[in-house]
N, C-alpha and C positions, 0 to 999 in steps of 0.2 A: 199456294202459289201455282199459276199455272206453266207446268213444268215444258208445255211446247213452245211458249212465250219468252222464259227466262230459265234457259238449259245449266242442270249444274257444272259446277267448274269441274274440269278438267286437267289438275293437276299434270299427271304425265306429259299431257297433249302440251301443255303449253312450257314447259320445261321444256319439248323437243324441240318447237317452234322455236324459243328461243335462243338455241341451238345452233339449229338453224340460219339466223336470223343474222345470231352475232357472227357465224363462221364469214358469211358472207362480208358483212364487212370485215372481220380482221385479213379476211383473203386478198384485200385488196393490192395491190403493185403500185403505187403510183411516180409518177415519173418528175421533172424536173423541181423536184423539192431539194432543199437544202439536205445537202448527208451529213453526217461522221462517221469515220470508223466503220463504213459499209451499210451504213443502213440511213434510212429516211427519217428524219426529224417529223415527220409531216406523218407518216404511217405509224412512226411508234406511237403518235397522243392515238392516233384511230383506234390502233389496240388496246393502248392503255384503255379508253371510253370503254370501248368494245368488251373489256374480259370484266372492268368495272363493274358495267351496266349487268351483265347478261349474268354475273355471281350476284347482283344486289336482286336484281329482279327474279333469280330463282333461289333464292331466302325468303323474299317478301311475298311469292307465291305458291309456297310451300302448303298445305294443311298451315292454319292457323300463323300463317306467316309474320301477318302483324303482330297477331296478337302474342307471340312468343317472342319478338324482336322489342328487348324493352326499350330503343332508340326509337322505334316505328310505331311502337303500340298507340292508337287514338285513343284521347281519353274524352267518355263519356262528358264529361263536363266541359270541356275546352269548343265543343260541338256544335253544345246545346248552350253556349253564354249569353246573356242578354237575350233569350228566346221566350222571355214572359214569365209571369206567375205561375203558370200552369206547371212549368217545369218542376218546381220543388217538389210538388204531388205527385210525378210521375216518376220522380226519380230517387220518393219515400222508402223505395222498397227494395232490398239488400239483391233479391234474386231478379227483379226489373233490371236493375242499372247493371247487374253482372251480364243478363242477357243482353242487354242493349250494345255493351260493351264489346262483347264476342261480334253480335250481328254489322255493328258499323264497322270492326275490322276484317267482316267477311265482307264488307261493301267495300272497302277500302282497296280489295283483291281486287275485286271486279274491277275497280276503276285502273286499277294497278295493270290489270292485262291488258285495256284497250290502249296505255302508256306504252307498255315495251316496244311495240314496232314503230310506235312513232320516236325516239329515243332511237332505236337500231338505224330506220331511215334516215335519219340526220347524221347521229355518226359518220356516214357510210357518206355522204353528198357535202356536209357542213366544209363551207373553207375555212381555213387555217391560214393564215397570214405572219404568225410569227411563232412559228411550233417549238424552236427552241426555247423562248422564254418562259413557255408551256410546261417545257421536257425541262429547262431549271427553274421552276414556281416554287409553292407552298406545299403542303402535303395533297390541296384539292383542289390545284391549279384548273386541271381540264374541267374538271365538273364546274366548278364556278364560269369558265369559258361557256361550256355547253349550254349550262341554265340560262347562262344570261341573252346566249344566242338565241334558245328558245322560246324565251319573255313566256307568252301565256298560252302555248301549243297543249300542255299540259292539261291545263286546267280545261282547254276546251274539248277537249276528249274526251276527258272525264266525266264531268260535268252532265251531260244524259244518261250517263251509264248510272252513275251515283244516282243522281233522283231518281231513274226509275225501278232501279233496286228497292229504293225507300217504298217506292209505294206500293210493292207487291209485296213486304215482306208479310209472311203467314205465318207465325208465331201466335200458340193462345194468350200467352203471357204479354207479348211485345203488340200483338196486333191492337187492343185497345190503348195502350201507351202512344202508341204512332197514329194512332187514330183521334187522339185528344192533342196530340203534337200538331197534327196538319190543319188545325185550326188556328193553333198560333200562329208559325211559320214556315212549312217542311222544305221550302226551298232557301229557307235560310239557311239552316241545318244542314240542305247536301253540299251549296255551296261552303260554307263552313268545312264539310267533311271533304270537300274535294281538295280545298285550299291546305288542307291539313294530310291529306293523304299523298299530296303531290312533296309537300315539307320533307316527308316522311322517304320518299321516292329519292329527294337529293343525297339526302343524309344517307341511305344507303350506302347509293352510289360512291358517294365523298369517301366513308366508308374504307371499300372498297378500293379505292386508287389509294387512298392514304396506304392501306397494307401493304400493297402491289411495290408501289414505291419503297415503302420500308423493307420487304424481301421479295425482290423481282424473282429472284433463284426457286421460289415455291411455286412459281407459274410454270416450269420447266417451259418456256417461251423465249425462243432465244432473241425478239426482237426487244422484248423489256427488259431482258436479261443487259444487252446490250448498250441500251438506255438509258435504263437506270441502276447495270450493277457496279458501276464506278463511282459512280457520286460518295 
């Protein structure tokens, strides 16, 4: 792999970015929203996204993030389905398919990093029209809001990073597997892995406010606390 082309990850780095990223918007103040009880119906979903996103996103970018997240983990086969005959011979062999496994959920990251700040920018801008129904939904009200705000932002972010991960991977074991694979279809496979990595992104996140909401008091946050410690 040519390491000035496709620099390795940067765990720390992007855990602080994320940081970062999310403070900014939970910092936000905003004005003429619906209140209760002293606070903003409109800033507490921002938070709730906000602490959601930036705990799911620094799990799934962890060292081996996906691949120890068994809600997140890709599975080699779900990837590779309907990608031809070829497949069965490449994925013959016990330590193949285990590498294979690890390396799409090291792609998985990549694609997952170039996600978090587009996720954090939304947050941070997205209107919110009816935040109380929000602040009384289901366990994954916001997130189901957000996704659906975001339709296919996701995947289009992804989506370069993912394929060209694929093509640079340098593995002695994986490089001739990927290499018999790009004959069948390797941009079926990253879209495949994008569309499964982004799945993987929600459920996180979902995750995550599911908790939040079941004990806001562990966020020691006193606008969730606020939000959601009556219910």
């Amino acid at each position: 792999m040519d390491k000035a082309a496709h620099p390795p990850v940067n765990f720390a780095h992007r855990r602080r970015f994320l940081g970062l990223a999310a403070l900014g918007a939970g910092a936000l103040t905003l004005s003429g929203c619906a209140t209760y009880g002293g606070f903003s119906y409109t800033e507490a979903i921002r938070r709730l996204l906000t602490v959601a996103s930036q705990d799911a996103f620094e799990q799934l970018l962890a060292p081996d993030g996906f691949y120890d997240t068994q809600l997140a983990r890709l599975a080699v086969d779900d990837a590779l389905a309907g990608r031809g005959g070829a497949i069965a011979s490449i994925l013959g062999s016990t330590i193949v398919r285990e590498r294979m496994m690890r390396e799409f959920n090291s792609i998985a990251a990549e694609g997952a990093y170039r996600a978090a700040p587009v996720v954090a920018d939304t947050v941070r801008v997205i209107g919110i029209q009816n935040a109380a129904a929000l602040i009384a939904g289901g366990p994954t009200a916001a997130t189901g809001f957000l996704r659906q705000n975001m339709g296919q932002q996701l995947i289009e972010v992804m989506l370069p990073e993912v394929s060209d991960a694929l093509r640079v991977v340098n593995d002695p074991v994986l490089g001739p597997a990927l290499s018999q694979l790009a004959g069948v279809d390797l941009s079926g496979v990253a879209g495949s892995l994008t569309r499964r990595t982004e799945d993987a992104i929600w459920t996180a996140i979902g995750q995550r406010e599911s908790a939040i909401r079941a004990d806001p008091y562990a966020t020691n946050d006193p606008l969730l606390i606020g939000a959601f410690g009556m219910r």
